[in-house]
C-alpha distance (Angstrom), angle and dihedral (degrees) to the residues before:
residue distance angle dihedral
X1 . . .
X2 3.83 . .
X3 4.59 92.7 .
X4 3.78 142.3 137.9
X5 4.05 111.0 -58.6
X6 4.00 83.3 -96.9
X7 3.53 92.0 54.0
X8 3.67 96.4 51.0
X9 3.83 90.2 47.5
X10 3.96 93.0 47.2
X11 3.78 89.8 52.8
X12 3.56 91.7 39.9
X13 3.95 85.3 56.7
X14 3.75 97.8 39.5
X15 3.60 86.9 59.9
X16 3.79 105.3 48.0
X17 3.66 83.6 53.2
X18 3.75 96.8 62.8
X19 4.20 87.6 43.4
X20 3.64 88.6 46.7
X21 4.15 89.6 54.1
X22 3.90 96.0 45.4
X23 3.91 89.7 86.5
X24 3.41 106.2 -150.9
X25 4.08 109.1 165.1
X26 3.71 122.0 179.1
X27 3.03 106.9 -129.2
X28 3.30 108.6 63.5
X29 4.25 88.3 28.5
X30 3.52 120.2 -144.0
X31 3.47 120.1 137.2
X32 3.50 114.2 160.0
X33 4.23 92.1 108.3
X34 3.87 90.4 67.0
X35 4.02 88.0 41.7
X36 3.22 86.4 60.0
X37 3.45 102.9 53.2
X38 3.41 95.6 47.2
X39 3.41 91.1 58.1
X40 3.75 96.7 51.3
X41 3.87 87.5 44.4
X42 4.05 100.1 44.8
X43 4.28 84.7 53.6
X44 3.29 89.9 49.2
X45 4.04 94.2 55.9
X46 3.88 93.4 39.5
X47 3.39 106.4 -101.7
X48 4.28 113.8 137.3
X49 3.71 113.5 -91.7
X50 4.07 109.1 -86.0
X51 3.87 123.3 -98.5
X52 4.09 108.6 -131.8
X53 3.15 136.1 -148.9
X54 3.76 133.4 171.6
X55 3.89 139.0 175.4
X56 4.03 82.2 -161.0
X57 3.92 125.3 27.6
X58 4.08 82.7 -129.3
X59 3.79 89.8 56.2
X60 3.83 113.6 55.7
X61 3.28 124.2 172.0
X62 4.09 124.8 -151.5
X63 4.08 123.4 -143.5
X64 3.83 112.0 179.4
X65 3.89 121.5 -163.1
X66 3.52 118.8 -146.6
X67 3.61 122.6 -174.3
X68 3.93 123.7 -27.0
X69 4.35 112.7 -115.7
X70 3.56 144.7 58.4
X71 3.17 124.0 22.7
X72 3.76 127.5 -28.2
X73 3.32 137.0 -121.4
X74 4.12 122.5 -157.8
X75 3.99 114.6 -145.4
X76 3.90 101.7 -171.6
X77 3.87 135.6 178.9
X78 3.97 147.2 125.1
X79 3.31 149.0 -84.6
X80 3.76 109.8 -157.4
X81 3.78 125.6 74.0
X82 3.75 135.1 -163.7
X83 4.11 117.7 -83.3
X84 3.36 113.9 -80.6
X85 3.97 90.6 -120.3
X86 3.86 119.5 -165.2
X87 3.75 108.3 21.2
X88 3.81 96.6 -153.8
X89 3.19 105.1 54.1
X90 4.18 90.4 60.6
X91 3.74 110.9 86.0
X92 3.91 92.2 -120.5
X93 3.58 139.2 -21.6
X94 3.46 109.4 -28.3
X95 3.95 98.5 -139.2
X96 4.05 91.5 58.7
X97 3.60 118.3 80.8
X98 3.61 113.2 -125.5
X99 3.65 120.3 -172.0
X100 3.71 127.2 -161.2
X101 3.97 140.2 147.4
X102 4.07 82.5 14.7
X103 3.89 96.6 -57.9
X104 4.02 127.4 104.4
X105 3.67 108.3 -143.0
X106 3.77 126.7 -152.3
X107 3.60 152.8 113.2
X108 3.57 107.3 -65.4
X109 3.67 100.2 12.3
X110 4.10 108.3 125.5
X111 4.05 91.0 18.6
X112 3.12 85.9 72.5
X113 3.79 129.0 -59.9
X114 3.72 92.2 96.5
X115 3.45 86.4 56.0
X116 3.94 99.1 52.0
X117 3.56 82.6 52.9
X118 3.81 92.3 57.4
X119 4.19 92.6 43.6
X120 4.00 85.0 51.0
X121 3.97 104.0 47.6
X122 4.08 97.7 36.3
X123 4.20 82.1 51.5
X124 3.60 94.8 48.5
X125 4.37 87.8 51.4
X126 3.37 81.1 52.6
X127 3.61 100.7 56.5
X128 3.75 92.0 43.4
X129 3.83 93.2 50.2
X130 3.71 102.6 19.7
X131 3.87 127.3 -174.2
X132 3.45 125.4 -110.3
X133 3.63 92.9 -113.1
X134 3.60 135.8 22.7
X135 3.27 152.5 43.4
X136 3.38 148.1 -106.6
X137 4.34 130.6 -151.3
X138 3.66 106.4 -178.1
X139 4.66 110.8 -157.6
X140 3.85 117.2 -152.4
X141 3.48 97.5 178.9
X142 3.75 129.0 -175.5
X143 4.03 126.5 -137.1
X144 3.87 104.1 33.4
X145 3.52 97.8 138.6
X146 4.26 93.8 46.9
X147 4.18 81.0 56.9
X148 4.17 87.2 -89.6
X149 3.81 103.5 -87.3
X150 3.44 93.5 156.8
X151 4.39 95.4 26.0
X152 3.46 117.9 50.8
X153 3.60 105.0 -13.5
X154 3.74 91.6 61.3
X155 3.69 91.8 44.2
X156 3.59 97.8 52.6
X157 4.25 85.0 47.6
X158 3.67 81.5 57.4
X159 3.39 101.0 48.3
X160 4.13 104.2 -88.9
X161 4.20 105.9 -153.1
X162 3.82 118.9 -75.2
X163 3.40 115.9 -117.6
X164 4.01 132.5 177.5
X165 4.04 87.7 -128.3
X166 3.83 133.0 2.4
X167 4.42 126.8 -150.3
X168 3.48 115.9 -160.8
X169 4.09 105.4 -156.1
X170 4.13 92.8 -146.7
X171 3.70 119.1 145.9
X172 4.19 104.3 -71.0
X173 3.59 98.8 -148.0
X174 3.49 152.6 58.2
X175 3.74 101.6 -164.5
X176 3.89 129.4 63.9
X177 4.22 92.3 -77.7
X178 3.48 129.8 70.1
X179 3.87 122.3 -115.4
X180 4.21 96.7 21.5
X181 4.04 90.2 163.1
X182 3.52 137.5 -3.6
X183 3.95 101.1 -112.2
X184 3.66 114.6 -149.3
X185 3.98 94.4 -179.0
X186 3.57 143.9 12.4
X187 3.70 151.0 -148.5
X188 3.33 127.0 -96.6
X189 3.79 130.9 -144.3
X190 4.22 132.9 -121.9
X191 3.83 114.2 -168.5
X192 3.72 109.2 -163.3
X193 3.98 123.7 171.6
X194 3.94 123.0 -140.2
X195 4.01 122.2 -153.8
X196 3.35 129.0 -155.6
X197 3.92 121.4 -155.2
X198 3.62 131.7 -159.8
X199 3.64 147.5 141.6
X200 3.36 112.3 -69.7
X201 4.19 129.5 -133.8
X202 3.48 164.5 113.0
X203 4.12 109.6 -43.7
X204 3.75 84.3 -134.1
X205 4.15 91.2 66.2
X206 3.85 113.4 73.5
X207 3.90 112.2 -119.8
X208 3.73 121.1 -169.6
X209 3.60 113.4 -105.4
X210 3.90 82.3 -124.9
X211 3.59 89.1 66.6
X212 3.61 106.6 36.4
X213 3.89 115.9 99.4
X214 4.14 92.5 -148.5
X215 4.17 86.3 57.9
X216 3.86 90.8 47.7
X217 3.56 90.9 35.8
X218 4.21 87.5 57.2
X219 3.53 84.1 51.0
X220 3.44 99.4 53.6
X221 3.76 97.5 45.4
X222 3.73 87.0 51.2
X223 3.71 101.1 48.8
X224 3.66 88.1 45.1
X225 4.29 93.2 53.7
X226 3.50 93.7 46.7
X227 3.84 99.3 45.6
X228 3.76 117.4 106.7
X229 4.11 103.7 -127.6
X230 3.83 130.9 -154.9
X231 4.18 94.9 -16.3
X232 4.26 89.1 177.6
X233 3.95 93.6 52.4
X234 3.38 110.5 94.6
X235 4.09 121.4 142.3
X236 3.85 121.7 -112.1
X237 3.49 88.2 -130.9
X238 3.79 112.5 60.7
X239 3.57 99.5 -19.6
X240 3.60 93.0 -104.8
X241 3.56 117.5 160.5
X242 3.49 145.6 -162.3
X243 4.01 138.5 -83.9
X244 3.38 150.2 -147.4
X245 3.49 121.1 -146.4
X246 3.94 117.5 -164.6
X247 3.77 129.7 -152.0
X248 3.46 92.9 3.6
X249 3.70 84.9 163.3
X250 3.86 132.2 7.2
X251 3.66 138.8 -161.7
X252 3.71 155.3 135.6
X253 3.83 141.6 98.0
X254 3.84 129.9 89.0
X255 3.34 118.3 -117.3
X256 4.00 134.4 -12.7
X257 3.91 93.6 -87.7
X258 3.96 111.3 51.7
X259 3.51 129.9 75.7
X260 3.71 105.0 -115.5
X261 3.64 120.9 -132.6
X262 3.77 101.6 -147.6
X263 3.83 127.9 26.5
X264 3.99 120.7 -173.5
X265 3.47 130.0 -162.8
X266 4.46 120.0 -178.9
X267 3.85 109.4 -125.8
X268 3.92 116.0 -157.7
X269 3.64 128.3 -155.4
X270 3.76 124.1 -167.6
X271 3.98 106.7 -159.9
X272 3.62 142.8 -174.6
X273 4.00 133.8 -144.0
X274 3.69 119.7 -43.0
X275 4.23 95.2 14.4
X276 3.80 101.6 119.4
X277 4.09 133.1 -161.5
X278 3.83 82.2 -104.5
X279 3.83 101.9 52.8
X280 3.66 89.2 45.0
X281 3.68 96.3 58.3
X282 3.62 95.5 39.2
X283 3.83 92.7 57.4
X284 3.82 97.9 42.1
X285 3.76 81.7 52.3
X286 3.27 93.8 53.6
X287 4.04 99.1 66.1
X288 3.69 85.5 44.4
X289 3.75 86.5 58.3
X290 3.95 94.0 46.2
X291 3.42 90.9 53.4
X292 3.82 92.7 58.4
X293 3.91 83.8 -116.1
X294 4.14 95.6 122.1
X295 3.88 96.8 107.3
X296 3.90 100.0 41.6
X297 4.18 93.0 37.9
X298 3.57 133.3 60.3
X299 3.42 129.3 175.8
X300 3.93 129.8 -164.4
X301 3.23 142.7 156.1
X302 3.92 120.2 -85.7
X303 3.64 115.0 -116.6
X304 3.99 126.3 -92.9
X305 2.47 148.3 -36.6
X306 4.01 89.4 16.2
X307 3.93 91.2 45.7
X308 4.04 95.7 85.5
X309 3.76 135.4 7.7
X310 4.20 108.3 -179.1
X311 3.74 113.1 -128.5
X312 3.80 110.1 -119.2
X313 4.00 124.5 -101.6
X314 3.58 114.6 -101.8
X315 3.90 98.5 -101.4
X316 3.80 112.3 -110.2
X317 4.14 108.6 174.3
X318 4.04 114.8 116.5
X319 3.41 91.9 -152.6
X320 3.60 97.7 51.4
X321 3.68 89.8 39.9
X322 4.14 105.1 49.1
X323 3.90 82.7 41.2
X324 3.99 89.3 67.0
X325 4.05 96.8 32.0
X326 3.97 90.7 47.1
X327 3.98 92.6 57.6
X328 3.62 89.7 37.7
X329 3.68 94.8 62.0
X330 3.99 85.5 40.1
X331 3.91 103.2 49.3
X332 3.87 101.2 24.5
X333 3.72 95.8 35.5
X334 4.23 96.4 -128.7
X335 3.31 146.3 81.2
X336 3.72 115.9 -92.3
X337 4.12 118.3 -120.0
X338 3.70 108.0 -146.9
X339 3.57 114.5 -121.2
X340 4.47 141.6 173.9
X341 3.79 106.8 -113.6
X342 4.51 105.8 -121.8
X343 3.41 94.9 -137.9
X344 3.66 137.9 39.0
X345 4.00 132.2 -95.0
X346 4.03 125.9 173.6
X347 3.92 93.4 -93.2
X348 3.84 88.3 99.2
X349 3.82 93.2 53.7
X350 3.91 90.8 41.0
X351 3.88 86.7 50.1
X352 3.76 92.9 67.6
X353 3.61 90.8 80.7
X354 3.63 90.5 67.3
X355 3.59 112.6 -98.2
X356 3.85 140.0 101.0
X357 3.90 118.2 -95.1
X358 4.21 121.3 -177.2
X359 3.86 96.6 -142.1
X360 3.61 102.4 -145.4
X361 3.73 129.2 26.1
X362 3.74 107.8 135.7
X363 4.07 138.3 107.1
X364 3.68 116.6 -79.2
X365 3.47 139.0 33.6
X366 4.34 134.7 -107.7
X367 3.70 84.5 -130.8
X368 4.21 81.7 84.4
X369 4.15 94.9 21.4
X370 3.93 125.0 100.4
X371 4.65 83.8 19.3
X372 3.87 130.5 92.6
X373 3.80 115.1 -84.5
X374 3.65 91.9 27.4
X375 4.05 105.6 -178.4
X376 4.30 143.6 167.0
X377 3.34 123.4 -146.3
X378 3.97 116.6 -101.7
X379 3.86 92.0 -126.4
X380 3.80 93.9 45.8
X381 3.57 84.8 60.9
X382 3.97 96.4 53.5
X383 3.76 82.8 38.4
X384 3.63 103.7 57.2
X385 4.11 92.5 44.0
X386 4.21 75.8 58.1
X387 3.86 87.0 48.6
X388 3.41 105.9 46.8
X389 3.48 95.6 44.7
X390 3.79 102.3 47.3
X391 4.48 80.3 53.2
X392 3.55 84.0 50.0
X393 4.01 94.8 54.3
X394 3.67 88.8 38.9
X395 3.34 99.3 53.5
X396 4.23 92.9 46.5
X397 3.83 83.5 45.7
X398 3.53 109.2 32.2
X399 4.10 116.5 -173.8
X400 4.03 124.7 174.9
């Protein structure tokens, strides 16, 4: 693997391509093609064949072992990606890399086949120029974007490998660069669902707007947009806070010409440490109840495992922390600023075993993830095998 800068970023390219043509789309879940190459292409660059282990022979999930002392390190990510949604509006097939203006485009590429490729090419430098201590377990886990019932959830039920420290190789960014801050925790994300009730009808027979559940349903979604949520959460970090996403998703009613007696809509909150299930019910309840809504609008939570995904704990180890800032400063040339990741990865599932996890540190960026012509950058790719392996070293070897 060790090459010429050209050589690292042809074989860096060859295999993205491969990932990128594994379809593995979540929903439905199946992702036993990309597995598979990832086997095929982990052999071929040295690494130790892959345990597996599966709640579902469609869903298998990948644990590498590399090298057997000192402490270890836990590289973690997945292998499923959103659908690819509306097929025309993607600039060709979404399974075939295309690269132009120095990006690769395709389904999958920044969320987070780029950054299987980085997990797999920094390993295999490892293996051919190992540390003197340390070791490595690399997680390719299925079902991260379903919230990983049968990925890391399951594996972590099971007893997932105990590491000292755990990377997840998401996309680092939120802006149109790779690596824009070194994010040390996360949000989380509370799914609740509000219900609208009303008398139900033919369209033909006038109903009250005080008994319709469309008008109290309007009222609803408006109070609920215009309401000013959780003002004295803001995260230690970066002062990020949380936020409420309304009408997420929408449905109900039969046909065109009937009154409907309930309406739904899917209400999404991303949180921060110390907001709880509880608290976020209780306050979206509250503007519900100010806008004399409480006996024509519930709201609940949905039901697992969508209901409640914990924000991740600000990450606190020195030793995980000047591993990540030293090759930082050495492969991207700046300081790091410290920041709390908007959306969620598994770190803060991971992290229940006890153990420190940076939840994104990957190519690419969620400003181009979960979209049509979702792409990485060809040098982020070369530059995040430099990354990761340079965090690697540093965290083996670690110097002040």
């Amino acid at each position: 693997m060790i090459g010429s800068a050209d050589q690292q970023a042809s074989a860096a390219v060859a295999l993205l391509t491969k990932l990128v043509a594994a379809a593995s789309p979540n929903p439905p879940g199946d992702e036993r093609m990309v597995a598979e190459v990832i086997r095929e292409e982990a052999h071929a660059l040295g690494l130790p064949a892959p345990e597996t282990h599966s709640l579902a022979a469609e869903r298998p999930n990948l644990i590498f072992r590399v090298g057997v002392a000192g402490p270890t390190l836990l590289l973690a990510g997945h292998t499923d990606t959103m659908p690819a949604g509306d097929l025309t509006k993607w600039r060709g097939d979404p399974w075939t890399l295309q690269i132009s203006d120095g990006r690769a485009f395709g389904l999958g590429s920044a969320d987070m086949k780029a950054g299987i490729v980085v997990m797999l090419l920094a390993a295999a430098r490892l293996v051919e120029d190992p540390e003197p201590r340390g070791s490595l377990i690399l997680v390719l886990a299925a079902d991260e974007e379903n919230c990983s019932a049968f990925g890391v959830r399951w594996l972590v039920d099971q007893g997932l490998p105990v590491a000292d420290a755990g990377i997840m190789l998401e996309p680092s960014s939120t802006t149109d660069r790779s690596w824009e801050r070194l994010f040390v925790a996360q949000r989380g994300s509370c799914v609740c669902e509000l219900t609208a009730r009303g008398k139900p009808g033919h369209s033909g027979q006038v109903v009250p707007a005080s008994e319709r559940a469309s008008a109290a349903f309007a009222r609803a979604l408006g109070a609920l947009t215009s309401a000013e949520f959780f003002p004295e959460f803001r995260h230690e970090v970066d002062a990020t806070a949380p936020s409420v996403n309304v009408a997420t998703m929408v449905r109900g009613g039969m046909v065109p010409f009937a009154h409907p007696e309930y309406l739904h809509a899917t209400i999404e909150v991303r949180t921060i440490e110390a907001m709880t299930p509880d608290l976020v019910l209780d306050r979206l309840r509250q503007v519900i109840a100010q806008a004399d809504l409480a006996d024509r609008v519930t709201i609940d939570l949905w039901p697992p495992p969508l209901d409640w995904f914990p924000p991740g704990l600000a990450v606190g180890d020195s030793r995980l922390l000047k591993a990540t800032q030293h090759a930082w400063r050495d492969v991207l040339g700046e300081q790091p600023k410290l920041g709390v990741l908007p959306a969620s990865t598994d770190s803060s599932v991971i992290a229940e075993l006890g153990f420190p996890v940076i939840p994104a540190f990957g190519p690419g960026s969620l400003a181009v993830a979960h979209q049509p012509n979702e792409s990485i950058s060809l040098k982020d790719l070369v530059t995040g095998v430099d990354l990761l392996e340079s965090t690697i070293r540093h965290y083996f070897s670690p110097v002040e």
